[in-house]
C-alpha positions as CSV (number, residue, x, y, z in Angstrom):
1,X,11.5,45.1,-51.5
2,X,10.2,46.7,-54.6
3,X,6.3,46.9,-55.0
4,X,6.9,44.8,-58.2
5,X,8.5,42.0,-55.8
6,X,6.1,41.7,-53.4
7,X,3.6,41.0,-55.5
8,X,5.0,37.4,-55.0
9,X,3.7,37.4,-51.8
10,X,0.6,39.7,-51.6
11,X,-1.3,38.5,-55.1
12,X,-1.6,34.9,-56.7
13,X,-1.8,31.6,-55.6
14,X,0.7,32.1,-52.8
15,X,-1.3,34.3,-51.0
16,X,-4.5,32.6,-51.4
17,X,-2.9,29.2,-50.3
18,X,-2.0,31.6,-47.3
19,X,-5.6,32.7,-46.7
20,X,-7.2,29.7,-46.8
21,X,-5.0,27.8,-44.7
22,X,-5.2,30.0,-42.3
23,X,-9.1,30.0,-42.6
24,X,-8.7,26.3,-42.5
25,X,-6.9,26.6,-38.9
26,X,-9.2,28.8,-37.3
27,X,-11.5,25.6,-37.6
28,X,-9.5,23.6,-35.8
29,X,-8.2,20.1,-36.3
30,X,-6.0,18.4,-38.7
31,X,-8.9,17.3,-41.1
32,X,-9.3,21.1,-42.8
33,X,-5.3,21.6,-43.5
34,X,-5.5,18.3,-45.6
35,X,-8.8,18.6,-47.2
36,X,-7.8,22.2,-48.0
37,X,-4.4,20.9,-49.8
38,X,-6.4,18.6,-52.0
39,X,-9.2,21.5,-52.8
40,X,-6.0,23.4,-53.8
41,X,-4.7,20.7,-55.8
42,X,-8.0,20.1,-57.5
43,X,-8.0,24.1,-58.2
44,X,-5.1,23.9,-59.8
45,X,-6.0,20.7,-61.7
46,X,-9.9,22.3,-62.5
47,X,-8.8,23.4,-66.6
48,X,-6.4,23.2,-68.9
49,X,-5.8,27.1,-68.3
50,X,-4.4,26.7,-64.3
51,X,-2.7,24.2,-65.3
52,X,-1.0,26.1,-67.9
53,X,-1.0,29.1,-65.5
54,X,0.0,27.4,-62.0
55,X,0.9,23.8,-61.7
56,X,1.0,22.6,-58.2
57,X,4.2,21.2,-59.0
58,X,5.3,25.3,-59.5
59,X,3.2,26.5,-56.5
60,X,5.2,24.0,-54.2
61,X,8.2,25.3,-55.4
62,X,7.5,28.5,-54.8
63,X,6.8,27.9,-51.3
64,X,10.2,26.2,-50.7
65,X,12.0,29.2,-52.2
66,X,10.1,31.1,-50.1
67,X,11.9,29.2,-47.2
68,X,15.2,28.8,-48.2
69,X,14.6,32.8,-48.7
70,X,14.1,33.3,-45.0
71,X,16.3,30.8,-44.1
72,X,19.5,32.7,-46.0
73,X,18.2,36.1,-45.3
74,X,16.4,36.3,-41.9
75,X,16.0,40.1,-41.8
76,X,14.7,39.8,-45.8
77,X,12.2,42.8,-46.2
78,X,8.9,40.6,-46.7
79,X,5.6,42.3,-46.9
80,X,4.5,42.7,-43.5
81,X,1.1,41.7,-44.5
82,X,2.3,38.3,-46.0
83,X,4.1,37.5,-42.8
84,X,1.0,38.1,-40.6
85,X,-1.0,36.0,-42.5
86,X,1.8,33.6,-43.0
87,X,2.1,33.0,-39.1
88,X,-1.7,32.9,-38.6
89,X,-1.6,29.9,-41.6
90,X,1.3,28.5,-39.5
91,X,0.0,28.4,-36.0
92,X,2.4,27.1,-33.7
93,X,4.5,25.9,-36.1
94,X,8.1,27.5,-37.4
95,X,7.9,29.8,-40.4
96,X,9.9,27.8,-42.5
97,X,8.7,24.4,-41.3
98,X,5.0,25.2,-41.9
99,X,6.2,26.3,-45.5
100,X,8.0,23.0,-46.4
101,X,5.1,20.9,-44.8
102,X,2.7,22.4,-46.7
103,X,5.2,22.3,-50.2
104,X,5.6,18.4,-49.3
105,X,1.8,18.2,-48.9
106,X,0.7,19.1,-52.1
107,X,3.8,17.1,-54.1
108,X,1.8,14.3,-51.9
109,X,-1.5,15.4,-52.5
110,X,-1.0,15.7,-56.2
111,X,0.5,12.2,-56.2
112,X,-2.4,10.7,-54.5
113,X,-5.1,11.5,-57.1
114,X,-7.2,14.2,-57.3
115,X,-10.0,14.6,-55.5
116,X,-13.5,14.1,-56.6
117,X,-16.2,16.0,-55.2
118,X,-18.4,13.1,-53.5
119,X,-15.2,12.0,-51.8
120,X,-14.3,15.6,-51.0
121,X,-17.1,18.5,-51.1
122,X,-16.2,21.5,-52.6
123,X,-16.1,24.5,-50.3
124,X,-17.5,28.1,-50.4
125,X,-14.0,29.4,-52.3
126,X,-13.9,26.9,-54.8
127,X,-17.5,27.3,-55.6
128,X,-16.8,31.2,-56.2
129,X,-14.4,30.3,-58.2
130,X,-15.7,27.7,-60.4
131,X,-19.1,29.4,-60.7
132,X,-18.3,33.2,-61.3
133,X,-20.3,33.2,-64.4
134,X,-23.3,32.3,-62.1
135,X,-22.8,34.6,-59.7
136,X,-22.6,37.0,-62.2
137,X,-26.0,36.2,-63.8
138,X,-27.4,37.0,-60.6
139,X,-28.7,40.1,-61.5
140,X,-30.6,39.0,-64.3
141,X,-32.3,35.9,-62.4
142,X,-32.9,38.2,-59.0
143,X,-33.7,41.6,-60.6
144,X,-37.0,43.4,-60.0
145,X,-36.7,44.9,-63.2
146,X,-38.3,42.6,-65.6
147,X,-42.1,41.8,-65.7
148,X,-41.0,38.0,-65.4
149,X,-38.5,35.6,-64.6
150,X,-38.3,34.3,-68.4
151,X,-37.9,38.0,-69.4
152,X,-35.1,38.9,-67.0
153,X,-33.2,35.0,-68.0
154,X,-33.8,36.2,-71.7
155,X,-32.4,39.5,-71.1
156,X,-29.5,38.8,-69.5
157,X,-28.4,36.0,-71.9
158,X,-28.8,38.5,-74.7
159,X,-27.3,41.5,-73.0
160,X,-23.5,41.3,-75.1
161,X,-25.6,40.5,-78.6
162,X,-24.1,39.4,-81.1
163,X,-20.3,40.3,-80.2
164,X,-20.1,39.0,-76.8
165,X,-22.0,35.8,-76.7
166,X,-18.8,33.7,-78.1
167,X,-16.9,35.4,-75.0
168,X,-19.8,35.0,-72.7
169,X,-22.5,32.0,-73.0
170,X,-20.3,28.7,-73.8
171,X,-18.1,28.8,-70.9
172,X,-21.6,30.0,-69.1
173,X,-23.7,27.3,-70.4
174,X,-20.6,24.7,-68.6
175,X,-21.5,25.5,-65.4
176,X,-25.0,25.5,-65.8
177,X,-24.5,22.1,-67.0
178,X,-21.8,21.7,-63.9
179,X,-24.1,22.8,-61.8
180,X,-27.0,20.5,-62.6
181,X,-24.3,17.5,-62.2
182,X,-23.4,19.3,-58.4
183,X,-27.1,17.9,-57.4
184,X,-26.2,14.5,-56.2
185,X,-23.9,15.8,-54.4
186,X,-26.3,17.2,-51.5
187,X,-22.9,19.0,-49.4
188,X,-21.0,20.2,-52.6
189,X,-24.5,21.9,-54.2
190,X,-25.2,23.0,-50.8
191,X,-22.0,24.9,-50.4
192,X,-22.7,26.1,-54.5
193,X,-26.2,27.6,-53.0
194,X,-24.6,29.9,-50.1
195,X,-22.6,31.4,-52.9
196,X,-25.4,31.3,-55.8
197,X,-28.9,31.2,-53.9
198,X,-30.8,31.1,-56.7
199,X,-28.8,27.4,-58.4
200,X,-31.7,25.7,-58.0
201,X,-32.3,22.6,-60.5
202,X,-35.1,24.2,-62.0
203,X,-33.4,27.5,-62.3
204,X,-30.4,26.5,-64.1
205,X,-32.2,24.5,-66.3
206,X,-34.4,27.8,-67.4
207,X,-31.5,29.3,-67.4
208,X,-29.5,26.5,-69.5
209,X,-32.4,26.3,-72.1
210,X,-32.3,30.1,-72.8
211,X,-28.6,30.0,-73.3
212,X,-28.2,26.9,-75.7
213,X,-31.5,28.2,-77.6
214,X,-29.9,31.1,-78.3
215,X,-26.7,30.1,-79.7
216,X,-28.1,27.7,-81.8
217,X,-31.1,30.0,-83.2
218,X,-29.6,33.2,-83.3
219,X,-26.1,32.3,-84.3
């Protein structure tokens, strides 16, 4: 298999579904590998761009290709990475089953609804990935190198000046505003706070107030 080709297997959505369902069975129990599906789902569902990107409809199909792939071709020269993690996702179960199950449960998953967060709290992955632009303010909220916590917010929220804060603030300011919504839900912002310590309700607001002021008084 070309390097290009396995790419399939070892990048994308294919082999994070891998990973976290086999994260999922290391916990035990049915529960995790249908909660996971419908994080996954509601991924996929988050914005307009993944669903642009990756519909669940696609990722499903991909892993039923995948198994007709082994089916037909047995000896097929997968990634030997992407197998390992592929039987530690599948357990006990048959290659091929496991990868039709789990393309059946997201067509079912999807047609269910979509999740919402106090029916289903988000998890440590999804809050990485819906609140990068946090994580990577950290700097400016946790650094030492400011005289005070206004200066280091101020900083950082001016730091790409005047080119990059199109690029930069609006979709930063969404989940500072995200966020604040998150504390209702005591598990979900729980689970946002072991990825962002610092997404504290007074934080973000600081935070949120520095970003809006500045688009609106220096823009």
């Amino acid at each position: 298999m070309t390097s290009h080709t396995g790419a399939v297997f070892n990048n994308g959505m294919v082999a994070r579904l891998v990973d976290i369902l086999a994260s999922a069975r290391e916990r035990g129990g049915t529960a995790p590998f249908a909660d996971e599906i419908a994080r996954i789902n509601r991924t996929l569902d988050s914005c307009a761009t993944a669903r642009w990107a990756m519909p669940s409809a696609t990722l499903a199909a991909l892993l039923d290709l995948i198994a007709e792939e082994l089916k037909t071709s047995p000896d097929q020269d997968l990634p030997p990475g992407f197998l390992t993690r592929l039987d530690a996702a599948a357990g006990d179960q048959d290659r091929l089953e496991f990868l039709t199950h789990t393309a059946s449960s997201l067509r079912t998953s999807k047609r269910e609804g979509i999740a919402r967060f106090e029916e289903l709290p988000m998890s440590s992955w999804e809050a990485e990935l819906r609140y990068a632009r946090l994580r990577d303010f950290s700097w400016w909220v946790e650094s030492d190198e400011y005289e005070t916590f206004e200066a280091g917010v101020l900083a950082g929220v001016t730091s790409e000046h005047p080119g990059g804060c199109a690029h930069r603030l609006p979709p930063l300011i969404a989940e500072l505003h995200a966020a604040l919504l998150l504390d209702k839900d005591a598990r979900s912002a729980a689970c946002l706070r072991s990825v962002v310590p610092w997404a504290t309700p007074a934080i973000l607001r600081e935070v949120l107030r520095a970003a809006s002021s500045h688009l609106l008084e220096a823009h």
